[in-house]
LUMSEGU-741284 format. One record per residue (C-alpha): x, y, z; residue in three letters; residue number from 1. Coordinates in steps of 0.001 Angstrom, whole numbers. Each point is the difference from the previous one (the first is absolute). Example, Ala and Ser with C-alpha at 12.3 -4.5 7.8 and 13.67 -1.06 7.14 Angstrom:
<atoms>
+---------+---------+---------+------+------+
!       X !       Y !       Z ! voba ! mike !
+---------+---------+---------+------+------+
!   12300 !   -4500 !    7800 !  ALA !    1 !
!    1370 !    3440 !    -660 !  SER !    2 !
+---------+---------+---------+------+------+
</atoms>
This chain:
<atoms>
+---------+---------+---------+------+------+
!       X !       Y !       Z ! voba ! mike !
+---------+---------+---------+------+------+
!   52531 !   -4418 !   53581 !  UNK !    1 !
!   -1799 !   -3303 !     820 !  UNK !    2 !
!     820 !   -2911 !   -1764 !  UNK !    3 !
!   -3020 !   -1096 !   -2221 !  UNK !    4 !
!    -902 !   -3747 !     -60 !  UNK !    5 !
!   -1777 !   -1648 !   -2993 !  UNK !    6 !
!   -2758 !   -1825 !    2173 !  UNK !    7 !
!   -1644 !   -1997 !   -2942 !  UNK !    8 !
!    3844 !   -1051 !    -598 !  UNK !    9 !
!     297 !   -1053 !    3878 !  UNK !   10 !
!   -2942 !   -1245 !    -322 !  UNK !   11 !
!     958 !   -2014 !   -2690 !  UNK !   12 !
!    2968 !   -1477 !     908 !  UNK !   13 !
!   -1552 !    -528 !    4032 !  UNK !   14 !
!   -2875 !   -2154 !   -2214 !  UNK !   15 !
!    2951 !   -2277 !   -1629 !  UNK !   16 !
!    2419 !    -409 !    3020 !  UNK !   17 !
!   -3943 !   -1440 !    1900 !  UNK !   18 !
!    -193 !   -2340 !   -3094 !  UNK !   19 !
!    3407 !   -1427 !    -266 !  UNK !   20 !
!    -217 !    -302 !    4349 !  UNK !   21 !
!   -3207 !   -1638 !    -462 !  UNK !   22 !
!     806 !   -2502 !   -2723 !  UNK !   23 !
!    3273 !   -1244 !    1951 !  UNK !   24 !
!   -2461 !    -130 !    2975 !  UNK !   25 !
!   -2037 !   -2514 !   -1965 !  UNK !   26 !
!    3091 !   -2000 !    -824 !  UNK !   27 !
!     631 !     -47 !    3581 !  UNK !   28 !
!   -3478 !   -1333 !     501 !  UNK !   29 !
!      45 !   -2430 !   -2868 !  UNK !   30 !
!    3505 !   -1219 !     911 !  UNK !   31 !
!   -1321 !    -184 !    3805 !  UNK !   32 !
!   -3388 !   -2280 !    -734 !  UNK !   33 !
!    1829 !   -2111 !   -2716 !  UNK !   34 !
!   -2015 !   -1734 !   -3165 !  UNK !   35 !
!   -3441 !    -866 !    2212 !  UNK !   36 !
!   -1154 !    3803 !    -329 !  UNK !   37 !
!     144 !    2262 !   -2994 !  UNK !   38 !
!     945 !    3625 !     -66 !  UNK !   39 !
!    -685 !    1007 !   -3737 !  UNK !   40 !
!   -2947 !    2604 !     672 !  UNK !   41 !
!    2296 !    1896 !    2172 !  UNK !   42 !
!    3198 !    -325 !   -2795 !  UNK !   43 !
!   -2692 !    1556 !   -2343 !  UNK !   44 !
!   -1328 !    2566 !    2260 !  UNK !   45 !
!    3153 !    2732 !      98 !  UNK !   46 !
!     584 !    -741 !   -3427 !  UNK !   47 !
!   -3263 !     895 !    -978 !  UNK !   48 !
!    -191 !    3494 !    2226 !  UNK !   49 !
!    3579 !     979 !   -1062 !  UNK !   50 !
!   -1567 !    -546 !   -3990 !  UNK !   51 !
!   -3011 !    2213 !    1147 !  UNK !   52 !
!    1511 !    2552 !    2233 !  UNK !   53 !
!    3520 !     315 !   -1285 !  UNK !   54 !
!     141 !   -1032 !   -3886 !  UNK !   55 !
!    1603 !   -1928 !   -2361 !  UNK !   56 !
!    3978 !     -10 !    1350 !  UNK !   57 !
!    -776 !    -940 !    4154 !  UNK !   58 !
!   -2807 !   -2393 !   -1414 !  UNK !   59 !
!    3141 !   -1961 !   -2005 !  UNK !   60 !
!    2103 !     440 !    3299 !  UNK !   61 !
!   -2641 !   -1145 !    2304 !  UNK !   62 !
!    -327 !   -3207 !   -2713 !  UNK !   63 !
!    3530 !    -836 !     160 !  UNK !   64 !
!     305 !     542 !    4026 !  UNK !   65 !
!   -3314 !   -2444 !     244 !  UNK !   66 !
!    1189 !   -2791 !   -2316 !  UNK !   67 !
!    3512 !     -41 !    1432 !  UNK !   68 !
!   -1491 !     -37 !    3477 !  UNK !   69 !
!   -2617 !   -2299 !    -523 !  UNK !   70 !
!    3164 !   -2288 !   -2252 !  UNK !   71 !
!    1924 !    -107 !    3673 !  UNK !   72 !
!   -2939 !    -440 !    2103 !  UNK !   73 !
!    -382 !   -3437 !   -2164 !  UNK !   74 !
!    3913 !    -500 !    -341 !  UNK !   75 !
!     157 !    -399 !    3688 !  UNK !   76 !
!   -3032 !    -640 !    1313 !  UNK !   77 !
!   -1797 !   -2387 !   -2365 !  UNK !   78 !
!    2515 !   -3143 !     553 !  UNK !   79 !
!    -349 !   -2723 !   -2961 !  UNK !   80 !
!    -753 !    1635 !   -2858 !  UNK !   81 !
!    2746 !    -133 !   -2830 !  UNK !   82 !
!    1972 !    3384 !   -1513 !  UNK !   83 !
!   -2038 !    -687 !   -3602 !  UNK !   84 !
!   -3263 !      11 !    1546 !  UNK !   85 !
!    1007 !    2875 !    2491 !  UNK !   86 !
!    1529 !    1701 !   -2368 !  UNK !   87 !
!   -3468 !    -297 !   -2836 !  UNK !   88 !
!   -2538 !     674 !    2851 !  UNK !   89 !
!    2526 !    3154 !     966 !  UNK !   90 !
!     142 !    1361 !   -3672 !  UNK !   91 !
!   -3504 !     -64 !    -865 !  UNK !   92 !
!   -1146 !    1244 !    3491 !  UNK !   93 !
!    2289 !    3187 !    -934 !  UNK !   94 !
!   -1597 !     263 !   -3337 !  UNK !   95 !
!   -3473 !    -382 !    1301 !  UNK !   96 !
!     768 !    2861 !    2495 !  UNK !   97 !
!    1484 !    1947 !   -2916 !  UNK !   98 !
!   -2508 !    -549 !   -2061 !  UNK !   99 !
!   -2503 !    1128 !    2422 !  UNK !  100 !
!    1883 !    3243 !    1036 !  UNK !  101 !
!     523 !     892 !   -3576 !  UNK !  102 !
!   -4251 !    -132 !    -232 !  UNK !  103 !
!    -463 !    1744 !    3066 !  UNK !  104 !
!    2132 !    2816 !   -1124 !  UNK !  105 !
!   -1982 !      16 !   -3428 !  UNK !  106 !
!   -3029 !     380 !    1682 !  UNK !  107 !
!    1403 !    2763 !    1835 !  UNK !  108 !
!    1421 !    1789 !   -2720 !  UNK !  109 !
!   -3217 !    -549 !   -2030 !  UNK !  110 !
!   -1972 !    1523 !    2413 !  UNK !  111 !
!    2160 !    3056 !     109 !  UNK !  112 !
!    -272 !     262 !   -3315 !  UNK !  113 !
!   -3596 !    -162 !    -113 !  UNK !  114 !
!    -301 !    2142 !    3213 !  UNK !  115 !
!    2036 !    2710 !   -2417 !  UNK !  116 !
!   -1997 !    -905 !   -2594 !  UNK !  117 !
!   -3262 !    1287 !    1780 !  UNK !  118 !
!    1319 !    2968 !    1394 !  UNK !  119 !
!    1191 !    1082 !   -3191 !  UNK !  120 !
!   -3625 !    -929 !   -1615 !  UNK !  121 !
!   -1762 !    1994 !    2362 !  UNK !  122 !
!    2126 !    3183 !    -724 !  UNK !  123 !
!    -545 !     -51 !   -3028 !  UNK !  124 !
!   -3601 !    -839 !     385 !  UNK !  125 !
!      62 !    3162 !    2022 !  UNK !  126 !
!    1658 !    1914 !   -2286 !  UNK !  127 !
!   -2740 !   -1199 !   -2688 !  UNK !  128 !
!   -2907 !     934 !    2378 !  UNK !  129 !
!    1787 !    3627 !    1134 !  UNK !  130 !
!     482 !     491 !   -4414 !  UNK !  131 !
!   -3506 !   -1206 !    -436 !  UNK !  132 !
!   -1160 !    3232 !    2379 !  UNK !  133 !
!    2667 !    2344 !    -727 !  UNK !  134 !
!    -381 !    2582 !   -3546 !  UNK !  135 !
!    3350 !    -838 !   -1559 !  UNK !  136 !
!     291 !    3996 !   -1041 !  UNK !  137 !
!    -490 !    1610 !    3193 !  UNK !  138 !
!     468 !   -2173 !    2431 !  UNK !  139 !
!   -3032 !     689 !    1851 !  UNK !  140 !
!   -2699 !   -3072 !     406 !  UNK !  141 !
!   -2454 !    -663 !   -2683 !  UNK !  142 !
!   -3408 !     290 !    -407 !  UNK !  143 !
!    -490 !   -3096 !     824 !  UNK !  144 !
!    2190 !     279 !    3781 !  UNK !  145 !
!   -1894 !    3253 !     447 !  UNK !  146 !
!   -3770 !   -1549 !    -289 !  UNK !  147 !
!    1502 !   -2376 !    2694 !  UNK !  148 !
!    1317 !    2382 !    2295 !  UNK !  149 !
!   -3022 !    1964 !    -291 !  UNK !  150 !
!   -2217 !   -3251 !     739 !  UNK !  151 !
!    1435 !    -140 !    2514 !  UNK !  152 !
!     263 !    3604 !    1392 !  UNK !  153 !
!   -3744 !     218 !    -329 !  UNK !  154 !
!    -791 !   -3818 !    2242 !  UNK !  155 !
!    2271 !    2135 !    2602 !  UNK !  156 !
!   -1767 !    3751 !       9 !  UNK !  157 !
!   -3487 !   -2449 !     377 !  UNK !  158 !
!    1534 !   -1135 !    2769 !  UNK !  159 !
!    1594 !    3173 !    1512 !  UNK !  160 !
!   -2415 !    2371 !   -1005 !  UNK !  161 !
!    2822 !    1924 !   -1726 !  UNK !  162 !
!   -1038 !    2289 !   -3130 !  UNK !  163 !
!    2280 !   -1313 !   -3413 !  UNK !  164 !
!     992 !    2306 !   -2917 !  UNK !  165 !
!    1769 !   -1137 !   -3229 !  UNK !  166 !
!    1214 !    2874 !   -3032 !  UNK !  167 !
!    -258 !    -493 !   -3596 !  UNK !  168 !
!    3309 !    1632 !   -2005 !  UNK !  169 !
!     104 !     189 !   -3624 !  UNK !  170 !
!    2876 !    1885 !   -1840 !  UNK !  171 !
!   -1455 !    2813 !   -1902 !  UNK !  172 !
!    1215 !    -267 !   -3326 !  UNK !  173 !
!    2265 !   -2640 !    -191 !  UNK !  174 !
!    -565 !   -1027 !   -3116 !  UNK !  175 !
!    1472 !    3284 !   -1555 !  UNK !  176 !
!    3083 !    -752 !    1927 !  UNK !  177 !
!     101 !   -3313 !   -1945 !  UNK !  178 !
!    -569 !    1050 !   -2958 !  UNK !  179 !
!    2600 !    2882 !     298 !  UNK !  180 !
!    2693 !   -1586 !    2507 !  UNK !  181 !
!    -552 !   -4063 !   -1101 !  UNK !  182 !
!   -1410 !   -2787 !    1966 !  UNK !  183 !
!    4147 !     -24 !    1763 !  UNK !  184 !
!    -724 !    3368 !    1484 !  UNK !  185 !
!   -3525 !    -540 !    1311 !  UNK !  186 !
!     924 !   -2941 !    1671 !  UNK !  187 !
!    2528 !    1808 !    1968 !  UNK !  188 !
!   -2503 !    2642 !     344 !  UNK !  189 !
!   -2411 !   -2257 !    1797 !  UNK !  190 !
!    2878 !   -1376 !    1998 !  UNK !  191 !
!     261 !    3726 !    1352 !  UNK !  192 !
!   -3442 !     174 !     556 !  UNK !  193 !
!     -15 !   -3097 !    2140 !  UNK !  194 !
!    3181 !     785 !    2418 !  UNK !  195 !
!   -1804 !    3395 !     570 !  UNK !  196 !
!   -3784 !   -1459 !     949 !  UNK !  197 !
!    2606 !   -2019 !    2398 !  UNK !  198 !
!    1996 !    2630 !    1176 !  UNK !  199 !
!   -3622 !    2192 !     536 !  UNK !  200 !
!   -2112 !   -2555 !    1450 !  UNK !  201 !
!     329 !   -1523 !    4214 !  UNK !  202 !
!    2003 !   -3190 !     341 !  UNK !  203 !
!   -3123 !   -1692 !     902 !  UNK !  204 !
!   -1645 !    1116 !   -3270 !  UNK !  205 !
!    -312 !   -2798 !   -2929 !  UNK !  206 !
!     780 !    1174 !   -3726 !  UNK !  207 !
!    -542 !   -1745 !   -3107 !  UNK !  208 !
!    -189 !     608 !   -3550 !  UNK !  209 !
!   -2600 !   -1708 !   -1363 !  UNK !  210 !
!    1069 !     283 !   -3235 !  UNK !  211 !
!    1039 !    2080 !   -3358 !  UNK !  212 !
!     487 !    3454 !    2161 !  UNK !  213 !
!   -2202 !    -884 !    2635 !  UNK !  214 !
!     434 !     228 !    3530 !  UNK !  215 !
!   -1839 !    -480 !    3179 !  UNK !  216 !
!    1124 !     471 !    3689 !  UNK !  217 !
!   -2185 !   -1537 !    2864 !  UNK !  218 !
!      93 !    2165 !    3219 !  UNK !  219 !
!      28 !   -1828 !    2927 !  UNK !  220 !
!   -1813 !    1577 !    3215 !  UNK !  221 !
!   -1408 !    2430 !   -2825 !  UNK !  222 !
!    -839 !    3313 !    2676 !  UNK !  223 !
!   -1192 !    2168 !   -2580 !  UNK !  224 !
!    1567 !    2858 !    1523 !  UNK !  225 !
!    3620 !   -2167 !   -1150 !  UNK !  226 !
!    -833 !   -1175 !   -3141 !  UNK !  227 !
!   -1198 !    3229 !   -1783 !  UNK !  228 !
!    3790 !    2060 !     263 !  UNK !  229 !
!    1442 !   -3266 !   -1031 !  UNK !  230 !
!   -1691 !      73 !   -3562 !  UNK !  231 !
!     429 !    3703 !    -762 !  UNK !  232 !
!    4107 !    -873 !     487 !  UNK !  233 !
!    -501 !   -2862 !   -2113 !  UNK !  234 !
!   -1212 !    2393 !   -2438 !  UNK !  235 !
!    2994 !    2155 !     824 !  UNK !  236 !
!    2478 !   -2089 !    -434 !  UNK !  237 !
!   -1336 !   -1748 !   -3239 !  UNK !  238 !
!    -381 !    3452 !   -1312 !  UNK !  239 !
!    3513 !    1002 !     517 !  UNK !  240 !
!    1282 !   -3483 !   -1565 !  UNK !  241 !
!   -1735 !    1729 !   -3057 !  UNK !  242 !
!    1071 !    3007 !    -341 !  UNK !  243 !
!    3125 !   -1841 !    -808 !  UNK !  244 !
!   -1334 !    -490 !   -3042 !  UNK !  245 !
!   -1346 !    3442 !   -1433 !  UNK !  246 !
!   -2454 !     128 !   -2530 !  UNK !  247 !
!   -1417 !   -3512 !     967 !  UNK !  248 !
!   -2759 !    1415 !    2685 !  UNK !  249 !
!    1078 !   -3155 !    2418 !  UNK !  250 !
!   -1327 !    -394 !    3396 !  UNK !  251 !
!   -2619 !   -1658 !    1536 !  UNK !  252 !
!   -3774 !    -766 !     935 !  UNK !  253 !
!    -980 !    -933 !    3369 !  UNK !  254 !
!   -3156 !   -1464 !     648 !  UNK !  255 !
!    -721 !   -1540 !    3889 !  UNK !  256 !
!   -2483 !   -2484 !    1520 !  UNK !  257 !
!    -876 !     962 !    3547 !  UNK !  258 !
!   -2221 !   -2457 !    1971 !  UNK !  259 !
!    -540 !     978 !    3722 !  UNK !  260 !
!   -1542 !   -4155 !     109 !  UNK !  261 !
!    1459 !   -2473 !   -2298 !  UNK !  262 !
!   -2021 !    -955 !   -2786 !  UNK !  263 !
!    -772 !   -3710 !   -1028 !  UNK !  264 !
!    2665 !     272 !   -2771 !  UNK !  265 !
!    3260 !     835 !    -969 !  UNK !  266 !
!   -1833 !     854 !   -3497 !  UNK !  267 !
!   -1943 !    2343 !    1261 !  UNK !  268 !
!    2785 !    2266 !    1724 !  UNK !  269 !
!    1778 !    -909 !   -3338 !  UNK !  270 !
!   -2991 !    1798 !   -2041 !  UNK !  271 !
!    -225 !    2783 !    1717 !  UNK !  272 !
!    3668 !     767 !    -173 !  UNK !  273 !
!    -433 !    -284 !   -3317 !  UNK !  274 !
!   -2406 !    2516 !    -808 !  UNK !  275 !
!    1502 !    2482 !    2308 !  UNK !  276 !
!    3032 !     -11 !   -2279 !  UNK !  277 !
!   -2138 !     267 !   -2883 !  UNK !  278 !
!   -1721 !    3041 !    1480 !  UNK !  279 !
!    3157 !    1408 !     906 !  UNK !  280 !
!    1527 !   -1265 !   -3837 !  UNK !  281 !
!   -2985 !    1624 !   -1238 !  UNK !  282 !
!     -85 !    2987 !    1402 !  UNK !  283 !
!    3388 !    1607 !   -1317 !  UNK !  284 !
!    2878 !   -2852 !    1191 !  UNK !  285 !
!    2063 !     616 !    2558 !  UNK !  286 !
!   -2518 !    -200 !    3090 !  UNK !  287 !
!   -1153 !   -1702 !    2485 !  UNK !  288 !
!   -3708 !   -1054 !     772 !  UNK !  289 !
!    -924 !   -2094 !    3086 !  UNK !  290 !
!   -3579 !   -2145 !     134 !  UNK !  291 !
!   -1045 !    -497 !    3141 !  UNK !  292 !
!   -2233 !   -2687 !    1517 !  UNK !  293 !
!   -3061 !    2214 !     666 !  UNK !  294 !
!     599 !    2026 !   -3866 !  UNK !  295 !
!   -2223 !    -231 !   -2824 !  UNK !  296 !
!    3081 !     598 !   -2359 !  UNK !  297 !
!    3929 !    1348 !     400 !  UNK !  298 !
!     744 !    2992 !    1539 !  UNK !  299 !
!    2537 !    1573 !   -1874 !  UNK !  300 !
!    2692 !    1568 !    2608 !  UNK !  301 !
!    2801 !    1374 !   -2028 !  UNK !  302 !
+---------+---------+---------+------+------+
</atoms>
């Protein structure tokens, strides 16, 4: 095998060997030029970057290397001055670098804290938005998601040319199944009936419940050819989920919008989904009625 090398540790330590080289390179400079030029900007300089790029343990070393340096540069360079006044001017230069390392790094922690901070903010603020449009029961988007999506599928089939379709489902009966079962059963009862719309629709279809035992699905490229075999095995399969349940009569009524041209409005696909099911509902449960664009009323299929 290959040996692995931690890069951002190289890294690391190639960034503090540079500092330490370049600091003794400005004592070499200072010591070189003697007392008539000053090298303090370039003392603070690596000590600064190592605080930034390297953090709070080579910002202390890079301190200590520049105030010793800078100490000798002085001892040997700067003739005349005596060991108390050396010796003051070296201390507080070494605290003043310390003290602005120690700041740098604060800064730089601070703003990876706050950079956290954000990140974690806007996941949750995502998580907030994705709850806000998802039906805490089922899973599936609300009613609120699915008027959005379908917004927005109708600005695209004016553009396209493309024919759009939405269903209505209501659960037949599904108050009998509370009343009988409890509220703990027909909640798992709709949860059924949601994983099978899923499992029955395409995986470009959109449902939704749009609430109590509600659904809708939004067919996308809506050939009507498609669309019709999907809601008679919608019907199938919510049929069979109630025959789990004898004596209860629990299925399903289908009712479908079919609009060769978009309409203006979502609520007017949304309408006539809705009395499609009511003609089906109507009409003996357990059927499906599609209203198309160019009807007068629902034509009851099944």
């Amino acid at each position: 095998m290959e040996p692995r090398y931690d890069k951002p540790g190289l890294l690391r330590t190639t960034f503090a060997v540079l500092a330490v080289a370049a600091i003794a390179l400005v004592g070499l400079l200072d010591y070189v030029t003697g007392p008539w030029m000053s090298f303090a900007l370039f003392y603070v300089i690596p000590v600064l970057g190592a605080a930034w790029w390297l953090g709070r343990g080579p910002a202390l070393l890079a301190s200590l290397t520049a105030g010793v340096v800078w100490f000798e540069a002085e001892a040997w360079g700067h003739r005349g001055e005596s060991t108390r006044t050396l010796t003051w001017n070296s201390m507080s230069r070494l605290l003043m670098l310390v003290a602005m390392a120690a700041m740098v790094v604060r800064i730089r922690e601070d703003r990876r804290r706050l950079k956290e901070m954000n990140a974690r903010l806007a996941e949750l603020l995502q998580g907030a938005e994705k709850l806000a449009r998802t039906d805490p029961l089922t899973n599936l988007p609300n009613r609120r998601a699915f008027i959005e999506r379908l917004s927005a599928e109708l600005a695209h089939a004016k553009r396209t040319g493309a024919p759009v379709c939405i269903a209505y489902i209501d659960v037949d009966n599904f108050k009998r199944l509370n009343d009988e079962k409890g509220h703990v059963e027909g909640d798992q009862f709709l949860r059924k009936i949601a994983h099978a719309i899923r499992e029955t629709i395409r995986a470009s279809d959109v449902a939704a419940r749009l609430g109590g035992d509600e659904f809708a699905v939004l067919f996308t490229e809506a050939k009507r050819a498609a669309v019709e075999p999907l809601a008679h095995r919608l019907l199938a399969r919510t049929r069979a989920l109630g025959n789990r349940y004898p004596g209860l009569d629990l299925g399903a009524s289908v009712g479908m919008a079919w609009f060769e041209s978009a309409p203006d409005a979502p609520e007017q696909l949304l309408d006539r989904a809705d009395g499609a099911m009511y003609e089906a509902k109507s009409s003996g449960k357990h059927r499906f009625a599609l209203w198309a664009a160019d009807s007068n009323r629902p034509e009851l299929q099944s």
